[in-house]
N, C-alpha and C positions, 0 to 999 in steps of 0.2 A: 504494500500500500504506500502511496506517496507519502512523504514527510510534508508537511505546510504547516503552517500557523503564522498566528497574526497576533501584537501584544501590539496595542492602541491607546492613543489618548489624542486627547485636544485640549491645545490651549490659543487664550485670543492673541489677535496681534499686541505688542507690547508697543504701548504709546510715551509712559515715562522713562527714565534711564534707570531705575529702581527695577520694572518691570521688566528691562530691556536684558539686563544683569540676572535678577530672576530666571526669564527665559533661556540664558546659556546655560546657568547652573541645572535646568531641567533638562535638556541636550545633552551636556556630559553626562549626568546620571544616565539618561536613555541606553549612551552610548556603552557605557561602562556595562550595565545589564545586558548589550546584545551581545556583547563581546565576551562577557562570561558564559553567555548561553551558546555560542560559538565554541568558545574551549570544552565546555565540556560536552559538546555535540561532535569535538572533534572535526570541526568543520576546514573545509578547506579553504576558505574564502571570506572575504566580507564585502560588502558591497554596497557602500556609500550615494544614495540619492535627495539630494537635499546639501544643504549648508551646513553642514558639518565639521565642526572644529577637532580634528583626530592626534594635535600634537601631546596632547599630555595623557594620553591612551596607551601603554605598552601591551605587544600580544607578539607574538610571535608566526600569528595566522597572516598572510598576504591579504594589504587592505587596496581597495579599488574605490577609483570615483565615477560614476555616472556621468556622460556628458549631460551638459545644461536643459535641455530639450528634454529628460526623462528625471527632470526634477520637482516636477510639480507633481503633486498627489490631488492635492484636494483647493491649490489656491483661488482664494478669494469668493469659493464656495458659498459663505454663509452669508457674504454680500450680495453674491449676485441673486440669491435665492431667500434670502431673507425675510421678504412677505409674501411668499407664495404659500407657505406654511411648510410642520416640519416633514409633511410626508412628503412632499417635493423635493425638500433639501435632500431627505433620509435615501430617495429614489435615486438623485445626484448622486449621490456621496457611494452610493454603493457600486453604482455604474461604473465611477471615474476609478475606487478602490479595484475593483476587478480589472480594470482596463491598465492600471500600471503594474498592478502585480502579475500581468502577462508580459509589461513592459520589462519585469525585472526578471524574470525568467527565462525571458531569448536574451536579454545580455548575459546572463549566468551561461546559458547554453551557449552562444557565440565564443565567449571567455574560453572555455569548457572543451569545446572543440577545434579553436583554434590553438590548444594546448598552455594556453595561460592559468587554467584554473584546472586541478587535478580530479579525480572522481571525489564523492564524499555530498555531503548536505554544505548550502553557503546559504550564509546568514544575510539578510537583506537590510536597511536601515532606510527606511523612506520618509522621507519629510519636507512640509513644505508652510506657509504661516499659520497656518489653522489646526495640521494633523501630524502625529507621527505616528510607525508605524513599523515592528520587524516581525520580519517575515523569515521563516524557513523551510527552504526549496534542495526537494533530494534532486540531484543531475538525474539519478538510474533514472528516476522514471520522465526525466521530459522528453516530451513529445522529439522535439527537435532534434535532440541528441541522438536518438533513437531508431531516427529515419534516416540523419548525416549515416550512421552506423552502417544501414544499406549500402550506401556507396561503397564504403570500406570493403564488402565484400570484392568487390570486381577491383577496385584499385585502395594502393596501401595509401594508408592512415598521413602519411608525411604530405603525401601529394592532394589529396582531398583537404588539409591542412593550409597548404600553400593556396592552391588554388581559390579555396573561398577568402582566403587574405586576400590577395589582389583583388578579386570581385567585390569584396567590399570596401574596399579602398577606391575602387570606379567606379560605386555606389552610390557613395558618399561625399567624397571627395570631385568629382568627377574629374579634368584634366586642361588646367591650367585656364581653372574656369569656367570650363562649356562641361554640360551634361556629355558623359558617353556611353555609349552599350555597347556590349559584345557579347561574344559565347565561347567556350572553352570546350572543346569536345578531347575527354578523356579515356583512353584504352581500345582498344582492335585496331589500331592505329593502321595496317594495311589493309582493312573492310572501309574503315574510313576515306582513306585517303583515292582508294579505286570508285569511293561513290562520290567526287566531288574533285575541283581543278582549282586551278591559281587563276585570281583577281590580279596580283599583283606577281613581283621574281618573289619568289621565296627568300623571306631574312634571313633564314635560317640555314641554307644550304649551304651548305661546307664551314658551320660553325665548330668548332672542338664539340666534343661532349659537356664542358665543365659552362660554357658560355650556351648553354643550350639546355640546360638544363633547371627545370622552374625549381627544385628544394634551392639551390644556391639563391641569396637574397641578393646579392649583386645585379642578378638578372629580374628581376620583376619591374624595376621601372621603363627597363624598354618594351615589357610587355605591354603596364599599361601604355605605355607612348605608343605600339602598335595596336593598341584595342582602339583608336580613333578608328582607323581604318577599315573599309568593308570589309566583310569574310570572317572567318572560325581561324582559331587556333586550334592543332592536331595536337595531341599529348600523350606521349604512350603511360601505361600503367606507371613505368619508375618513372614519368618526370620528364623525360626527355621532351623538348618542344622540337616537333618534327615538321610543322608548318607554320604558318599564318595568313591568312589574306585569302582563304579558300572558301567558295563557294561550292555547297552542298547540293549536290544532284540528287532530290528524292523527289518521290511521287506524296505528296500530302495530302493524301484522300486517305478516308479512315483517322486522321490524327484529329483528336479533341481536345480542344485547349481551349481557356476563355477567352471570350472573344475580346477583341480591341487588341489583341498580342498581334504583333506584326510578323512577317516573312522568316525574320530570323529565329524566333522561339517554335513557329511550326517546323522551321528546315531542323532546330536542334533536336525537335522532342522528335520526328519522324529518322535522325540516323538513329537515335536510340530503338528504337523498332526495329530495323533492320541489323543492327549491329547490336553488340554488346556493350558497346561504351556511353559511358556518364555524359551527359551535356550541364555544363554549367550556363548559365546567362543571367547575365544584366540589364536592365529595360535600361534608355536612356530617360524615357519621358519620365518617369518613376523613381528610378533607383533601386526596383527589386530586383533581388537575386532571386530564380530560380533552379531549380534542378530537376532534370528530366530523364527517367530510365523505362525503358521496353515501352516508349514510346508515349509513357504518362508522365505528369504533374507530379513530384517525389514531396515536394515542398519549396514552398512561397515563403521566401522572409522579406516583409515590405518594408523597407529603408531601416537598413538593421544598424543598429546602435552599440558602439563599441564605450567601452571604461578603459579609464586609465590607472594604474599604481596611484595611489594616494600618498 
């Protein structure tokens, strides 16, 4: 059964400097309690959303922050809704509650899988003027982890690793400025490459192995720098970047995918039909990552949200 829970409270915004001082002193308490319930949960993680002050906190567990965008819980909740009554608030509050504590579960899982945060339960701290809130979330059982793990069948753990780092990094980020998408089509690498032809000469061709290869981190910025460009990237199982710029020759009848995806997520999820290998992709208009196998939707992360080291 999943581990979760929730230890809550509220307090108002703080308008004096008495109240203001007040208010940190119930913060560090907060903090000190989840972090004792961290150690002896033996958790692997902690995971900071909200303004949190964590310097005079010792632990020995890896602390992370939330970016700014996945720090709101419940703000300015009791103003906006304040004479609507409190079943409206109550209705709010529990909507926006579920809606972050999913938010802090694809960053556990993103963390998780992209090998920053180890197996185990991670401790959650969410807070924003009105609420705070820890939360504890077992990895075994999310979703997300669960389904990334599929891939891992067909292609190793390092490269599905790598791989969704870059993708989310031209997610998020996009490049040097301008939104961009692309797709990464990972393993069968000669079913792949005999279903589809060069847009462009190939960058790749007659690179060493070490310059060609996506685990080395030296090389991902030229990849993102070639995911502007039309066409897939070829990958075999270890990593090896064997294309780019390749347009996929399949027939897209029979592929189902939601609608408003364009050319490039049918052409990815239909090699996965035909072929054995993972398709990764990035929407440009969106910034989601998706992953596509035996020719279906694996999983949707919409503008997935990375923490940093605290």
């Amino acid at each position: 059964m999943e581990q979760k829970g929730i230890i809550g409270g509220f307090y108002s915004e703080p308008e004096a400097a008495g109240e203001k001082e007040n208010c940190v002193e119930k913060n560090q308490i907060f903090i000190q309690t989840a972090v004792k319930l961290a150690e002896e949960l033996g958790s692997s993680a902690i995971i900071l959303a909200g303004d949190f002050c964590f310097e005079d906190v010792n632990t020995n567990i890896p602390v992370y922050h939330a970016f700014s965008d996945q720090k709101e819980l419940i703000d300015h909740l009791i103003y906006s809704y304040g004479g609507k009554g409190i079943r409206d608030f109550t209705d709010k509050m529990i909507n926006q509650s579920y809606r972050k504590l999913e938010d802090f579960e694809n960053i556990a899982a993103i963390e998780h899988v992209l090998g920053n945060i180890s197996d185990g339960t991670v401790v959650g701290i969410i807070g924003s003027i009105d609420s705070c809130a820890i939360v504890v979330h077992d990895l075994k059982e999310n979703e997300m982890v669960k389904k990334i793990r599929e891939c891992e069948e067909r292609v190793s753990s390092e490269v599905v690793r790598a791989v969704l780092t870059i993708c989310f990094d031209v997610a998020t980020k996009g490049r040097e400025g301008k939104k961009v998408g692309t797709a990464l089509i990972v393993g069968d690498v000669d079913e792949v490459m005999q279903r589809s032809h060069p847009l462009i000469i190939n960058p790749y061709l007659g690179q060493t192995p070490e310059d060609s290869n996506i685990l080395e981190e030296h090389n991902w910025e030229s990849v993102k720098e070639l995911a502007q460009l039309d066409g897939v990237f070829v990958i075999s199982e270890e990593g090896r970047i064997h294309a780019a710029g390749r347009y996929l020759d399949v027939d897209a009848r029979g592929i189902n995918i939601d609608k408003g995806l364009g050319g490039r997520h049918v052409s990815a999820a239909a090699i996965t039909r035909d072929t054995v290998a993972v398709a990764f992709t990035v929407s440009e208009s969106g910034g989601v990552v998706r992953i596509y196998i035996d020719g279906k939707e694996l999983i949707c992360i919409d503008k997935p949200q990375r923490c940093i080291p605290a």
